[in-house]
N, C-alpha and C positions, 0 to 999 in steps of 0.2 A: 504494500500500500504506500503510493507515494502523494503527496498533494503539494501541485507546482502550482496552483492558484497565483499566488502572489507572484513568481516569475513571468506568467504567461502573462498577466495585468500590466507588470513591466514592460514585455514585451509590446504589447499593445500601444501604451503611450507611446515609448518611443516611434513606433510604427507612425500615433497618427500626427507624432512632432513633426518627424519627416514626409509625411506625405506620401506612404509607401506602404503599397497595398500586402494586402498578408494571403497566403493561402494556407487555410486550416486545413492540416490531415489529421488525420489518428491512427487507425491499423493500413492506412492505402488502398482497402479489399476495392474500396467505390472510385475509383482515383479515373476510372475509365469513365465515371457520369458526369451527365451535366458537357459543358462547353471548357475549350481550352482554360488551364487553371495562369494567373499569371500572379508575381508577386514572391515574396518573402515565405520561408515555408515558417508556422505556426504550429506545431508538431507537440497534438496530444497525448501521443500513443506512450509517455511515461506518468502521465498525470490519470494514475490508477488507483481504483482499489474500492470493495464493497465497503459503505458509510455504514450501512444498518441493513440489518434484514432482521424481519419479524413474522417469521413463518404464520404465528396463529393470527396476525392480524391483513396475510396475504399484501404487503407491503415491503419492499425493496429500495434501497437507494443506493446508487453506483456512480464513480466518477467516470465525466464521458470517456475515459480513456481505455477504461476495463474492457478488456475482450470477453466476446459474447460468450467463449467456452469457460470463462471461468464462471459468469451468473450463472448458466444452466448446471453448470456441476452443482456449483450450490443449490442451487434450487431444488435438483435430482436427489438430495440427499436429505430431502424431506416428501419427497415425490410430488413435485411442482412442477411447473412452467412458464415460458413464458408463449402466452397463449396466440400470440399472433403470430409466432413462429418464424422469426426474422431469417432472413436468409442469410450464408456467409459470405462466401463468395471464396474468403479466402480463411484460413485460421486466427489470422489477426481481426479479425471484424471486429469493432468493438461497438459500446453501445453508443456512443454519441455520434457517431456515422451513420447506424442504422434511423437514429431521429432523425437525424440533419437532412439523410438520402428518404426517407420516407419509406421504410420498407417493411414488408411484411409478406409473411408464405401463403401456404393455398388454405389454412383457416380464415382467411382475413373476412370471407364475407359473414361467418358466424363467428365469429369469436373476436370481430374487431380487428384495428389496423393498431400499427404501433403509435399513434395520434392519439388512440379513444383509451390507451393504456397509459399514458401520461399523468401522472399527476402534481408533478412541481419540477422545476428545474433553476440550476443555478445556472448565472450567463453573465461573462463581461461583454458590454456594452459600445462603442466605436469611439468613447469619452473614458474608456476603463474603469466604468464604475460595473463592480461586483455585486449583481443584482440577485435577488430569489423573487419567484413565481409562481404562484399555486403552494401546494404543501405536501402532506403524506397520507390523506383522507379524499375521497370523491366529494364529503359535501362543503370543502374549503376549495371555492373558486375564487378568492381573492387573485387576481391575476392568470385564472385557467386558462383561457384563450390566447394571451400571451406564451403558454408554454406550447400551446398546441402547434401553434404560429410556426413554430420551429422544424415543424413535420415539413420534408421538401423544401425547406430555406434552402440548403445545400449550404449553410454557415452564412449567407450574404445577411443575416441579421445579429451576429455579436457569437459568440466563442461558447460553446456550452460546455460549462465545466460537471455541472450534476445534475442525475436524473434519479426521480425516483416514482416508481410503477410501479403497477397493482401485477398481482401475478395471480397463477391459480391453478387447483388442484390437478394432477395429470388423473384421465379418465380410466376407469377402471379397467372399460373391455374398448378394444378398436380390432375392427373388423374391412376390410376393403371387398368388395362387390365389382365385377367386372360383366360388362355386354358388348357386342360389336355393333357396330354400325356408322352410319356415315354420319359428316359433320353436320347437315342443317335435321334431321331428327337429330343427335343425340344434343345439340341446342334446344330446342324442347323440349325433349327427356330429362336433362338436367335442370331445367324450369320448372318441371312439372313435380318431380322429387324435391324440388326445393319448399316448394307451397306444403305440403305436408308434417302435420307434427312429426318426423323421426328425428333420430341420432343423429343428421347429418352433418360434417365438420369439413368435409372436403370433395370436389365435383369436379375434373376434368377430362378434357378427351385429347387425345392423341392418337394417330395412325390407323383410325378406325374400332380404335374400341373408348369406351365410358369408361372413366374410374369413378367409384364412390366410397367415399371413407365415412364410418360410421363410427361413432365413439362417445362413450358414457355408461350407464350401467349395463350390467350382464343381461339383466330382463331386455333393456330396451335395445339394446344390442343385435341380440339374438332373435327376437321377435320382428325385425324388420328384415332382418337375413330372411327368413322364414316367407314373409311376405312379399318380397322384394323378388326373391328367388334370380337373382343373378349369381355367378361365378365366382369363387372365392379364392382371390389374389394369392399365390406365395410369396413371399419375400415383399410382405405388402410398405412395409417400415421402409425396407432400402427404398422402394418406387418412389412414395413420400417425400423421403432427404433428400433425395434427389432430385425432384421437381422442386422441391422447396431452394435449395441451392444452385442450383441450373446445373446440373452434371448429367443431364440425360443426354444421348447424343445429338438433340433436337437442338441444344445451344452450342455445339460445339461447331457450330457453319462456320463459314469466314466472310458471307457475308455479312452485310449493317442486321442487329436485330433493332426491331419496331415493335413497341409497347403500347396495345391498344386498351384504355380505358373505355367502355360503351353498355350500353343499357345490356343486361344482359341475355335480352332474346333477341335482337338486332341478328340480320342476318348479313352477313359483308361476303356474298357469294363467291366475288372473285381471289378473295383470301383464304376463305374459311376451311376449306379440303387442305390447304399445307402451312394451318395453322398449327400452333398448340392451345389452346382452348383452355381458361383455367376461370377458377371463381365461378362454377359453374354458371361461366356464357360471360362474366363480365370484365376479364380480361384474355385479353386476346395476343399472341405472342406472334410473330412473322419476321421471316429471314429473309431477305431480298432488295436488293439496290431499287430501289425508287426513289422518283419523285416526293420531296414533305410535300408539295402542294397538291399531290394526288391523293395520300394516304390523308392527310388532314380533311380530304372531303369528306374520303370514306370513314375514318372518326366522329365529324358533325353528321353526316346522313344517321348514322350509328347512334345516334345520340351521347356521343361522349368526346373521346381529345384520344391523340396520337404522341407519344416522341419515340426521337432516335434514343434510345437506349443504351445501343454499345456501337460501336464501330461507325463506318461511314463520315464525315465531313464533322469533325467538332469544331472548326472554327466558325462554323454558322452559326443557325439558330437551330437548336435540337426536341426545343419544348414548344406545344402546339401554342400557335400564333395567339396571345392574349390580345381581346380587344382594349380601345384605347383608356373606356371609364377602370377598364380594372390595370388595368399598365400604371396609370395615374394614383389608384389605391396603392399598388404595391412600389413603389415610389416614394409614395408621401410613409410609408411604413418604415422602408429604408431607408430613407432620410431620417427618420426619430429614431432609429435604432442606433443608427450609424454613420452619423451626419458627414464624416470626411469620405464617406465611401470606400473603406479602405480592406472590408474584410470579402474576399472572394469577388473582386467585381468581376462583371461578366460571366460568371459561372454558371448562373441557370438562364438568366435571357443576357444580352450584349446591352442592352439599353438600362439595366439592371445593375 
């Protein structure tokens, strides 16, 4: 456990004396998102270590710097989690990367984003003041939305030094269910299984077959196996981590990957057969050099938003085109956060 608070703060001033922009890392896992990084490196990754954890009151609190394997160890040794299942990428992930990058695995559409698990966080400021936000309880939102805020900043709003989340019990029984079929029914089928009181914690498709992950108690578990009457996955856990952290061979292209956010029974025909399909229907994965202005159509027709994700041109613009009223809110935000401008500019938009 180390806490470089007061260096990084240092660090900072001097930064906004001189007029020179900083680029926040911490483990590097995300260093490929977002738009070219310029600037000073601000380097989290030894500003470590669990603050408090308090199993019986499912409350955590971790310096941003702490890699993600050491919370889940912890946490595994009371049989917890962290329910949104952040993804690694690399072993060094830590948690304040996965706030900053906005990330969360294939629970996210029942079990919440790593946003809706937030509950306080500490943050230097673009003036180096050492702020706290929110606290270590859901019903103290003295500044919640402030901490939320941080979700997808990609750091361009102030340095997070601490976070502290809700966690929660790991499920008794999980079970995975498998079916074949093509992609615009098994968008339906996963629609359709979602509307339903079951177990269900995870829905996607890939290569022509449905996965569904079930998980909770034994009864209800087992009772919707029954009823369900699909195929029951082996090695259903490896399929999981591996979708959860992109290691299936579906991310290993060399083309640009494209991450589609959109309503999740949208049908985007001319993607959707070599797609990966996840959130059951509401997000949407694709490997392929295009056009942003083509795939941002087919994101708005979709009802949602596209970006480049990995690969392809980062000295553009890689996050779907914000219109001008909200360019102008997120602006006037960075400017109160950070008035010199100096932490990560251009990292998520170029005008930003």
């Amino acid at each position: 456990m180390t806490d470089l608070s007061k260096q990084l703060q240092e660090q900072v001033l001097m930064a906004r004396q001189a007029k020179q922009p900083l680029n926040i890392v911490g483990g590097g896992s995300k260093s490929f998102m977002g738009r070219e990084a310029i600037g000073d490196t601000l380097n989290l990754s030894g500003h470590t270590g669990i603050v408090s954890y308090q199993p019986v009151e499912l409350v955590l609190t971790a310096r941003a710097g702490t890699p993600l394997t050491e919370i889940e160890a912890a946490l595994a040794e009371n049989n917890q989690m962290l329910a949104f299942e952040p993804p690694s990428f690399l072993d060094s992930a830590t948690i304040g990367g996965t706030l900053a990058c906005n990330q969360s695995g294939p629970a996210r559409p029942w079990s919440g984003s790593v946003r809706d698990h937030v509950l306080g966080i500490r943050l230097i400021n673009g003036i180096g003041e050492h702020l706290k936000f929110g606290g270590q309880v859901m019903k103290n939102v003295a500044g919640y939305d402030v901490s939320r805020l941080q979700a997808g900043a990609m750091g361009s709003l102030g340095v997070i030094t601490e976070i502290s989340l809700k966690v929660l019990p790991k499920p008794a029984a999980t079970r995975t269910l498998v079916w074949d079929m093509e992609a615009k029914e098994a968008i339906h089928f996963m629609n359709t299984l979602a509307t339903q009181p079951k177990p269900l914690s995870a829905a996607c498709w890939l290569e022509g077959r449905v996965y569904a992950r079930l998980s909770g108690a034994h009864s209800a578990v087992d009772a919707t196996v029954q009823e369900w009457q699909g195929n029951d996955l082996a090695d259903a856990e490896l399929f999981w981590e591996n979708l959860r952290h992109q290691q299936l061979a579906f991310f290993s292209k060399e083309a640009p990957l494209w991450r589609f956010s959109v309503n999740s029974a949208a049908d985007i025909s001319s993607l959707d057969s070599q797609s990966l399909i996840d959130w059951g229907g509401a997000q949407r994965w694709y490997s392929g050099s295009e056009e942003k202005a083509r795939m941002e159509a087919l994101a708005t027709e979709a009802g949602g938003q596209v970006s480049l994700f990995a690969g392809g041109d980062r000295s553009s613009e890689v996050m779907h085109n914000a219109p001008v009223a909200l360019q102008t809110i997120q602006k006037r935000i960075k400017e109160s956060f950070d008035p010199d401008g100096i932490f990560n500019p251009g990292r998520l938009y170029s005008w930003m």
